[in-house]
C-alpha positions in Angstrom: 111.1 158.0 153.2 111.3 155.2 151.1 114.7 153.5 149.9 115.0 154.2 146.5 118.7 152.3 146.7 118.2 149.2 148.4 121.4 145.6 148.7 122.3 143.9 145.7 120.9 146.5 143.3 123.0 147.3 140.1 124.3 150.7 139.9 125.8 153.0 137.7 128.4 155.5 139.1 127.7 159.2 138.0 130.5 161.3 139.3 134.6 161.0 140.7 137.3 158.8 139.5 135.0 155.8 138.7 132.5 157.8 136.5 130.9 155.1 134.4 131.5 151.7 136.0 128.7 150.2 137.2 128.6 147.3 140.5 126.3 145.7 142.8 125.3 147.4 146.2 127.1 145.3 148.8 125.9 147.2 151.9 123.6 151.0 152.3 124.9 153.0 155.3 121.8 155.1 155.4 122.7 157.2 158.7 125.7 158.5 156.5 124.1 158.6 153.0 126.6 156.5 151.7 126.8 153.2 150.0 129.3 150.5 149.2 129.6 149.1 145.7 131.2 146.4 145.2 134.5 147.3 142.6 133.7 150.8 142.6 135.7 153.7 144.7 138.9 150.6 145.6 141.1 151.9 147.8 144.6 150.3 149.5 144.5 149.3 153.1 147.2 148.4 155.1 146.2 145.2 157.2 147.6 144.0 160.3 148.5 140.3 160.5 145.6 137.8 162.4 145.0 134.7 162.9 142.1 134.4 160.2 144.3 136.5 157.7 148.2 137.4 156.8 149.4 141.1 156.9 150.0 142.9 153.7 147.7 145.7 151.4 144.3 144.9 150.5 142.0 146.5 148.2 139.0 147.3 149.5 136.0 149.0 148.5 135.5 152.1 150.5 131.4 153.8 150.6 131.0 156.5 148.0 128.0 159.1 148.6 124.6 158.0 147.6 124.0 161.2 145.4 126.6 159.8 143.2 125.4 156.6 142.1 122.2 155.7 140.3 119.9 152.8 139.6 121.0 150.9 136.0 118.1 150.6 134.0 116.6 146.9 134.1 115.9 147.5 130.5 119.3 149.1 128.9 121.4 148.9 131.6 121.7 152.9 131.7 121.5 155.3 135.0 117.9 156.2 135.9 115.7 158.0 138.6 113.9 155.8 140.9 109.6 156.4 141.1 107.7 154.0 143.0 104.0 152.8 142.3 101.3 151.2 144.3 100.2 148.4 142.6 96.5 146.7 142.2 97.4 143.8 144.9 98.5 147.1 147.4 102.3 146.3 147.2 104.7 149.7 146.3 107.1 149.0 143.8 109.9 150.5 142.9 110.0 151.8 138.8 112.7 152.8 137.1 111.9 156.4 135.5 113.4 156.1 132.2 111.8 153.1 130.7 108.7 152.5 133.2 110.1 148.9 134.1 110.1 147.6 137.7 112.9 147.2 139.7 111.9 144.9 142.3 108.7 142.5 142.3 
């Protein structure tokens, strides 16, 4: 199946603590149906000391579940569904549902 969320898209989030915010995708996992957005779902992590960087807590942006993000509208900025369309050169695009805009090419 096609990726309808794909790195460096913007999203919106649609459900937990971060309702509302929206970020760019920084990585997919898509074996685990999650992604990582970056400022969205921060979390505290206790980091050993080495040589590259000092101990202390960092905040860190842990995956959240692909079913609770969505693509931001390229026209509005608000969360749509993803549809994809094969255009007249062959190439399949992704569209963004609510206005009919594509997302990518």
């Amino acid at each position: 199946m096609a990726a309808k969320i794909k790195k460096g898209d913007k999203v919106v989030v649609l459900a937990g603590r971060d309702k509302g915010k929206t970020g760019e995708v920084v990585r997919v996992i898509p074996d685990e149906g999650r992604a990582i957005v970056n400022g969205v779902n921060m979390v505290k992590r206790h980091q050993r000391q080495t040589k590259d960087r000092e101990a202390g807590i960092v905040n860190k942006a842990a995956p959240i579940d692909l079913s609770n993000i969505a693509i931001a509208d390229p026209k509005d900025g608000q969360a749509t569904r993803v549809g994809f369309k094969i255009l007249d050169d062959g190439r399949k695009v992704r569209v963004a549902k609510r206005s009919g805009e594509l997302i990518d090419g």
